[in-house]
N, C-alpha and C positions, 0 to 999 in steps of 0.2 A: 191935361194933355192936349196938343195940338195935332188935331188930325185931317189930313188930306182924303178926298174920298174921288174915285175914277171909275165911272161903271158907264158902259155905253146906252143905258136907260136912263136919260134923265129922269125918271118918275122914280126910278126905284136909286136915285141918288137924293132926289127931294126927302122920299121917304125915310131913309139913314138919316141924313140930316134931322129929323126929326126926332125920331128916336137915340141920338145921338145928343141933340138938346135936350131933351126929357130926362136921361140919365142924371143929366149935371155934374159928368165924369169928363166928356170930351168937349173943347170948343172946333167948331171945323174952321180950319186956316183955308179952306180953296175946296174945288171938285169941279172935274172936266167927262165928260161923256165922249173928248177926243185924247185918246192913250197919246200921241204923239206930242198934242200941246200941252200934256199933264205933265212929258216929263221936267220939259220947262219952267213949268211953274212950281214941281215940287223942288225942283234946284234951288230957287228963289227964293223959298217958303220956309225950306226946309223943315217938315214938321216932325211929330216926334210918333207917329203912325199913321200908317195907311191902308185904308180898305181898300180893296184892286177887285176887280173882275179877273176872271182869267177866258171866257171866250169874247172876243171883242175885234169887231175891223178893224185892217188894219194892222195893228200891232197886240200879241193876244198879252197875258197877264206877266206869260214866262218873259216874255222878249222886252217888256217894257222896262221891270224889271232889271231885268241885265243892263239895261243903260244907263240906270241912277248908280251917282256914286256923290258919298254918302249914301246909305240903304236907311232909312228909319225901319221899327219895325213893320211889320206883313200882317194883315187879316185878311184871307181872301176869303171874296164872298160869291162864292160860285155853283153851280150844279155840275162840278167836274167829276170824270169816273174815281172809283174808290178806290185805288188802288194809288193814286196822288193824293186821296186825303189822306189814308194811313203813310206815307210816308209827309205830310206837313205835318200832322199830330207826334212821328217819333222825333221830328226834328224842332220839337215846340213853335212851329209856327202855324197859330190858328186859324180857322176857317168857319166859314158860313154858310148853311145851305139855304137857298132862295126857296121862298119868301124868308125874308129874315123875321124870327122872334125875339123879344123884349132877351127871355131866358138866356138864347145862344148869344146874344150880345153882352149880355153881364158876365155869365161867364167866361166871353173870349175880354172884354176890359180886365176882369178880377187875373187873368193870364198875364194879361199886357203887364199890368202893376207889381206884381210877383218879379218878372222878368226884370222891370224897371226898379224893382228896389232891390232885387240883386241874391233874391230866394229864387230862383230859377235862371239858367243859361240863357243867353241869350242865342240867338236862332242862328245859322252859319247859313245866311241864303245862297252865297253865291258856293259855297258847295253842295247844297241841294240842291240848286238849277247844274251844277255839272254833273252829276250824277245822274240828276233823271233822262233815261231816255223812254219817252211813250212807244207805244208801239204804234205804227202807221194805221190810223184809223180807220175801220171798214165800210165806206160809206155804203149805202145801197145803191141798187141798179131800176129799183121801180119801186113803187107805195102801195099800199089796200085803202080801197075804196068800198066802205061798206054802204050799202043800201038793203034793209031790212034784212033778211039772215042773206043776201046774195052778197057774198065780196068780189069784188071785179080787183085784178093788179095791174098798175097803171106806169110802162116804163118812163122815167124821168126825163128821158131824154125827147119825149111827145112832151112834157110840160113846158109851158111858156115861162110860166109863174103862179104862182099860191097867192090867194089874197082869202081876208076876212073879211066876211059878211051876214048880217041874220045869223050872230051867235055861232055861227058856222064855219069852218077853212073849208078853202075851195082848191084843186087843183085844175086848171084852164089847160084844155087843150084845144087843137083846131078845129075840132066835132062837139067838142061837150066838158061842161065843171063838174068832177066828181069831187062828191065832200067825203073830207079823211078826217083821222079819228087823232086827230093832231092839231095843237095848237102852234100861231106864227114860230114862238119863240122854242116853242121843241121844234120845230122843221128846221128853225137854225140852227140848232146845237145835232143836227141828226144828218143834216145833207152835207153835201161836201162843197166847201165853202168858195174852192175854185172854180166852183159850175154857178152855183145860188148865193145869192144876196141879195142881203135885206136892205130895201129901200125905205122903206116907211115902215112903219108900228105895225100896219097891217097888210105887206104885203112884200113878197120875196119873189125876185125873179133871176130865170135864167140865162144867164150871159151869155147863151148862143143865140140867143131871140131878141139881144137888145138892137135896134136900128137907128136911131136916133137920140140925143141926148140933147136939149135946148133949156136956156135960162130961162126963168121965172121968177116968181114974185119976194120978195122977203129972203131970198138965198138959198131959196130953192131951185129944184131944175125940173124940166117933165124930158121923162122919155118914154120914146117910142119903141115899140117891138114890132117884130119883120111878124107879125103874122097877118091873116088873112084879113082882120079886124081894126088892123095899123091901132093895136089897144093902146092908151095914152096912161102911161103910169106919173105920179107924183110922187116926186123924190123929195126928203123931207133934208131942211136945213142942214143937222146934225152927220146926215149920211152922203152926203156930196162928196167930201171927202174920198173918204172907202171906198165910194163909187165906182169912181175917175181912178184912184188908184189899182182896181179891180181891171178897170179898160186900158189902162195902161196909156192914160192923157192926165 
């Protein structure tokens, strides 16, 4: 089989790749960690499955999705809530939960090949994207900051931005970093994606605090936030994009 693979973590698209050679089930035709230019190349490609992300800048798993036509099959490989995996499990379209295992991977192929030799239906996506409607997600209004049994709650909207450091996430405010009990990639999948974004591997910032945006080296950009610190963040190649689309330039 010929498979396409789209996940906004290039590391954890190297890694599929890998395990996806390992198998000696899949050869991979392409893979973009940009949804927008994937849907172009899976047109072109056209392969016979695709692993998708479903949280992603940008354009998330559902919406990308909806723009291929021709549809190959669907493995999404995601930490989305449960109540979207049990409805891709009743409509035979499988899924993966991060970090992906050798296991869940054999199993969703041994699916795929059922499907594909015609022991199994195959999956009606674009009526399970019409169907679904999620319920408006609850972001939060502030985080916990623990420091030895004292937690402190820290409203969002005093955060500049979250970065990692010393094994640690930090939330930056204009007086002090409190470390929360959160990793980058769960702040992403947790805060509300209209306020926070993620610029780098390590480090998410708040869109009311951005102040300047300037090029940089290799296709990157650095920007600036309005605070007291004029702190100089690095935007990393991959996330320019999303960016700028977040700023609306």
């Amino acid at each position: 089989m010929r498979a396409f693979l789209v996940d906004d973590e290039p590391l954890a698209v190297k890694r599929l790749a890998r395990m996806l050679a390992a198998s000696g089930r899949v050869k991979v035709a392409g893979s973009s960690s940009d949804p927008v230019e994937a849907i172009v190349a899976i047109q072109e490609s056209k392969p016979d499955l695709l692993f998708l992300d479903i949280q992603m800048p940008g354009l998330n798993g559902f919406e990308m999705l909806a723009r291929i036509d021709p549809q190959p099959l669907v493995i999404f490989t995601t930490a989305f809530d449960q109540y979207a995996l049990d409805a891709f499990a009743v409509n035979s379209v499988d899924y993966l939960l991060k970090p992906i295992e050798t296991a869940q991977l054999e199993r969703a192929l041994n699916k795929i090949e059922r499907i594909r030799g015609g022991a199994d239906p195959a999956p009606d996506l674009r009526d399970l994207l019409s169907r679904m409607t999620p319920a408006a997600p609850d972001y939060p209004g502030r985080i916990a900051s623990r420091t030895g049994e004292r937690v402190e709650f820290v409203e969002l909207a005093r955060i500049t931005h979250f970065f990692a450091a010393d094994k640690l996430t930090w939330a930056a405010t204009a007086g002090k970093n409190f470390p929360v009990d959160h990793t980058i990639q769960q702040l992403e999948e947790k805060l509300d994606p209209k306020k926070f974004v993620r610029v780098h591997r390590s480090t998410i910032v708040n869109l009311d605090y951005v102040h300047e945006l300037h090029p940089w080296f290799a296709g990157r950009m650095l920007l600036r936030l309005k605070d007291e610190k004029r702190t100089e963040v690095g935007v990393s190649r991959e996330r320019v994009r999303a960016l700028k689309e977040r700023l609306g330039i």
